[in-house]
Structures are given as structure tokens and as C-alpha cells.
C-alpha positions in Angstrom: 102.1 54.7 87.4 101.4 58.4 87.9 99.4 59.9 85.0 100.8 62.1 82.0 100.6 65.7 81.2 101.0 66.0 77.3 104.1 67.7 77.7 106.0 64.7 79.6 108.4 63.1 77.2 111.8 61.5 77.0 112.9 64.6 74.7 111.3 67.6 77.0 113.0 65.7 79.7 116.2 65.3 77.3 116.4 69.3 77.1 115.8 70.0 81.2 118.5 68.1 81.8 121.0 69.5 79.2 120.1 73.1 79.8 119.9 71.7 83.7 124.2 71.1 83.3 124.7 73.7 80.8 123.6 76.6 83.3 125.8 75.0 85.7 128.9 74.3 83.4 129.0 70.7 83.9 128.9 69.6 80.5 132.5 69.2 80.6 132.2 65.8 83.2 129.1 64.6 81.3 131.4 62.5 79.1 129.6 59.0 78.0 132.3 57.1 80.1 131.4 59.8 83.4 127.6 58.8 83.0 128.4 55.9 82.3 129.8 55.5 85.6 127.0 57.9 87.5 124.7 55.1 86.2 125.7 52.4 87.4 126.7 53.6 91.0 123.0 54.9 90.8 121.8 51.4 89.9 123.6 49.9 93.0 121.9 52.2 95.3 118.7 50.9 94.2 119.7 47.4 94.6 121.0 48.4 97.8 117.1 49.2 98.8 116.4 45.6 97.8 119.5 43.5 99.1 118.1 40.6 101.7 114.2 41.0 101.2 112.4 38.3 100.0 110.8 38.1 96.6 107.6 39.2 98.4 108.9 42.6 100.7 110.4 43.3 97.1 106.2 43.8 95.8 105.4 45.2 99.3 108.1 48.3 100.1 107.1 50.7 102.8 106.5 54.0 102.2 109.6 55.3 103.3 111.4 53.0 101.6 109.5 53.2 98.2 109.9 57.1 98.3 113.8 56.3 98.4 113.5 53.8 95.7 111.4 56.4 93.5 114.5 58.8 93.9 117.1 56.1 93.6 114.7 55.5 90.2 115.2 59.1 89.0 119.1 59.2 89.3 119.2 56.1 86.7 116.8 57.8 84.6 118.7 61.6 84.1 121.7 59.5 83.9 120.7 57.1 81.1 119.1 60.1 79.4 121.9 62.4 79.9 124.1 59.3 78.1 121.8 59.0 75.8 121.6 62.9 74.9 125.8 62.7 74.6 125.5 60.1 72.3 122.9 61.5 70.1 120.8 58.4 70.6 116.8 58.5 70.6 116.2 55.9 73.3 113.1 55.3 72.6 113.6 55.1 69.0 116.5 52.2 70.6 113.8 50.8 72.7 111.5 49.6 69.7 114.2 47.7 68.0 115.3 46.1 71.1 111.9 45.2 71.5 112.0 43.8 67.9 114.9 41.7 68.3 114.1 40.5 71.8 110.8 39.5 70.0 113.0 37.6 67.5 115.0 36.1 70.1 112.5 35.3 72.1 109.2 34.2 70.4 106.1 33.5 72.9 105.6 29.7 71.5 109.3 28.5 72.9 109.5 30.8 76.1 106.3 31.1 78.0 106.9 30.8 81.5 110.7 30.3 81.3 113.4 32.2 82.1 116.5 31.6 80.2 119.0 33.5 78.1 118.9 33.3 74.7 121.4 30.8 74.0 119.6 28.1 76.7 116.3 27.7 74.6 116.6 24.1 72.4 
């Protein structure tokens, strides 16, 4: 991971991106449902990087191709904070009680080492 200046955040990143589409007038496409859509269609394209390498190649990308993952990387993240920002949702804020949950759900003494949904564990 590349190191942090203490002005790199979620919410300075937040406002680029709105005054980014504002300047532009292209708040009128960023519905949730258009963004919506912009993120996934950005998530395929990074699976499309992955598609028919092994588990190993996956760990071991070239640096042509990791430089196009990285970007493919960045699309998903303006869009999911872009969503996020129409919404009014703090994702980070969302990311600690999923964490919560999944710690509920998921509690280290019935799934270490295993990888099963929810609903599989006895």
C-alpha cells in the first residue's frame, strides 16, 4: 500500500469528486441507479484483468498489467464513493458495522480456515 498524506480521506476524496461533476454539470446522470451501473461495469473490467489466470498469476501481475488493475481499482472507488455521496451515506461509518455484524455472523472459533456463507456453518 502506498503511504498517506494526512489530508487523504474518504471525505476529501468525497468532495473532489462532487465538485469534479459539479464543474462539469454531470450531476444530473450521477443518479444512485447510473452509479450504480458505472460500478459494476467497472467491476467487470477488473475481473476481466483476472479471467483464466491461475490462483498464483492472480498474486504475481505484471507490471503492465497491475498498472491497469490499479486504474480499473480507481474507477470502482469514485463510483462507490460518488453513490455513496448521492445517498448521504458515510461509508466508512457503513464499513464498521458491517464489520460488526460480519463479526457476529462469523465468529473466529466456528470459521477458521473455512469458507462458507453464513447459512452453511452447523
Amino acid at each position: 500500500m502506498s503511504s498517506q498524506t494526512p489530508s487523504d480521506s474518504l471525505e476529501q476524496l468525497r468532495r473532489q469528486l462532487a465538485d469534479f461533476a459539479e464543474r462539469r454539470d454531470w450531476q444530473q446522470f450521477h443518479s444512485p441507479k447510473n452509479l450504480a451501473m458505472a460500478l459494476i461495469a467497472e467491476s467487470a473490467e477488473l475481473v476481466e484483468h483476472f479471467q483464466w489466470l491461475t490462483e498464483q498469476q492472480s498474486w504475481q501481475l505484471e507490471a503492465d498489467k497491475k498498472a491497469a488493475v490499479r486504474l480499473e481499482l480507481a474507477d470502482i472507488l469514485i463510483y462507490l464513493v460518488r453513490t455513496a455521496d448521492q445517498l448521504d451515506i458515510d461509508l466508512v461509518a457503513a464499513a464498521l458495522d458491517k464489520i460488526r455484524i460480519n463479526e457476529q455472523r462469523y465468529p473466529v472459533e466456528r470459521v477458521r480456515g473455512k469458507a462458507l456463507r453464513a447459512e452453511e456453518y452447523d
